[in-house]
C-alpha positions in Angstrom: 147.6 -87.9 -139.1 145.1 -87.4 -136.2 141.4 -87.0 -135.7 139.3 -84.7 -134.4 135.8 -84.2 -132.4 133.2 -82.0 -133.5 130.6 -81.5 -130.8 127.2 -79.4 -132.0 124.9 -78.7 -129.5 122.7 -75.9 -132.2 119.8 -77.7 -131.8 119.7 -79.7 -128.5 116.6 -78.5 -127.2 115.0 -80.0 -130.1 113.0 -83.3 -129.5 114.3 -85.8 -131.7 117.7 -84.0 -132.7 119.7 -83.5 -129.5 123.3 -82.9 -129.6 125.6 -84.3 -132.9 129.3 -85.3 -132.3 131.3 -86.4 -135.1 135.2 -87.6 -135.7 136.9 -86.5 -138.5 140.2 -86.8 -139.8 142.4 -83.1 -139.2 143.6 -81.4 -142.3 147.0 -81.5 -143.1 147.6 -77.7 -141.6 146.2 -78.9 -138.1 148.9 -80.6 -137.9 151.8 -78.2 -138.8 154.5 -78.5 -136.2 156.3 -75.7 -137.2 155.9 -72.0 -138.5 157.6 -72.7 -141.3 155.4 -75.9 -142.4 152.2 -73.4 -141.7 153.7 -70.6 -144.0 154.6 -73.5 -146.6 150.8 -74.5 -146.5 149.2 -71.6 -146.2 151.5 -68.5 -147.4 153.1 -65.8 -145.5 150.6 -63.7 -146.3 148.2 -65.4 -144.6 150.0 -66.2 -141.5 151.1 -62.6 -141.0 147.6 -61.4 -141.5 146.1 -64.0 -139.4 148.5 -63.6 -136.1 148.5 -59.6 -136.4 144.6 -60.0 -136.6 144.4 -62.3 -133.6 147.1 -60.4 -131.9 144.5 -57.0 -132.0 142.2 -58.8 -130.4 144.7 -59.6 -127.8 145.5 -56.7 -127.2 142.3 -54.5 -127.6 141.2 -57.3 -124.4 144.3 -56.0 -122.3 142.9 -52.6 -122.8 139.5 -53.4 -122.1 140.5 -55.0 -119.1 141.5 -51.5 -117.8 138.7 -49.8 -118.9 136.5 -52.3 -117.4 138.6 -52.1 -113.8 136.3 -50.3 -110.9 136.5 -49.6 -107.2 133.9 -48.3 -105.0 131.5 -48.0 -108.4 134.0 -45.8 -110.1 136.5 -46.4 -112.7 140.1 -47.0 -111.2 141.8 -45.4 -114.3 140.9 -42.8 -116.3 140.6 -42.7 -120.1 143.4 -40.3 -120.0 146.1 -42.5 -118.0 144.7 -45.5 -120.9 145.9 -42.9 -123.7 148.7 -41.8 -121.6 150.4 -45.4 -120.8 153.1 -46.6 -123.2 152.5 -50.2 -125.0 155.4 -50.0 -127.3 156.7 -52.9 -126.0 153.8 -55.0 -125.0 153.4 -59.1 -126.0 150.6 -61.1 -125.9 150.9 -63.3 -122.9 150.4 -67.1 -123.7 147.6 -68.5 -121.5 148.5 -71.5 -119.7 145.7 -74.0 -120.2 144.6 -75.7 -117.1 142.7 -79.5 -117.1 139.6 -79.8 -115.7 141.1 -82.5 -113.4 143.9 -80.4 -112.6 141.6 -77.4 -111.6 140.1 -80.2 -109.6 142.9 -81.5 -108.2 143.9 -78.0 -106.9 140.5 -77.2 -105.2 140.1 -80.2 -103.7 144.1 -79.8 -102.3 142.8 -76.7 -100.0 140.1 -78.4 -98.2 140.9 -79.4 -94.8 140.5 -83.3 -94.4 137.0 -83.3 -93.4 135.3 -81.8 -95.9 137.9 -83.6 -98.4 135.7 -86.7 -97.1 132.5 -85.2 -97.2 133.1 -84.5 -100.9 134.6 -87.9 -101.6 131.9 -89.3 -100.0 129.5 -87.4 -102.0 130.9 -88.3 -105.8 130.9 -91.6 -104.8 127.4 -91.9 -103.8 127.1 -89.9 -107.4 129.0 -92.7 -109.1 127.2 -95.7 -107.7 124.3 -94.1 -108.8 125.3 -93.6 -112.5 
């Protein structure tokens, strides 16, 4: 079935609490593989209200994103060109999830050998001191 992790850090700065992790075992719709087992679990209904739901906040973000947009401290479009554009045919985009050791991997792939050494160098004096 699977676990898993539940990290709260609520109440960290409180002596004597900290942070709380625990492991627990995933409910059966965690691990739907298919639309059709989540629709079978949880009823179209739901699913349909649920993805158009998280689908409006998809897309309310894409047009915040060009409301938000400035150059030169002014705003490069216009309320007017927003309401004007067409977004009868617009999708969500799905987000590619990068690790953090491939983020890694690619910033440390642009530094020119020397300071590739220097920063080598540096997380391993880290390590041997942890």
């Amino acid at each position: 079935m699977g676990t898993i992790k539940i990290v709260s850090k609520k109440h960290e700065h409180v002596e004597g609490l900290g942070t709380r992790a625990v492991e627990v075992d995933l409910p059966k719709v965690l691990t739907c593989e298919t639309l059709g087992e989540f629709v079978e679990i949880m009823g179209e209904d739901f699913c349909r209200n649920y993805i158009h739901a998280q689908m409006k906040i998809t897309f309310r973000s894409h047009i915040r994103t060009k409301m938000d947009s400035i150059k030169d401290g002014e705003f490069t479009i216009s309320d007017e060109e927003i309401m004007a554009l067409v977004f009868e045919d617009w999708k969500p985009e799905g987000k590619v999830r990068i690790s953090n050791e491939d983020k890694a991997m690619a910033a440390l792939s642009k530094l020119d050998p020397e300071a590739l050494e220097a920063v080598l160098a540096e997380a391993k004096r880290q390590a041997d001191k942890g």
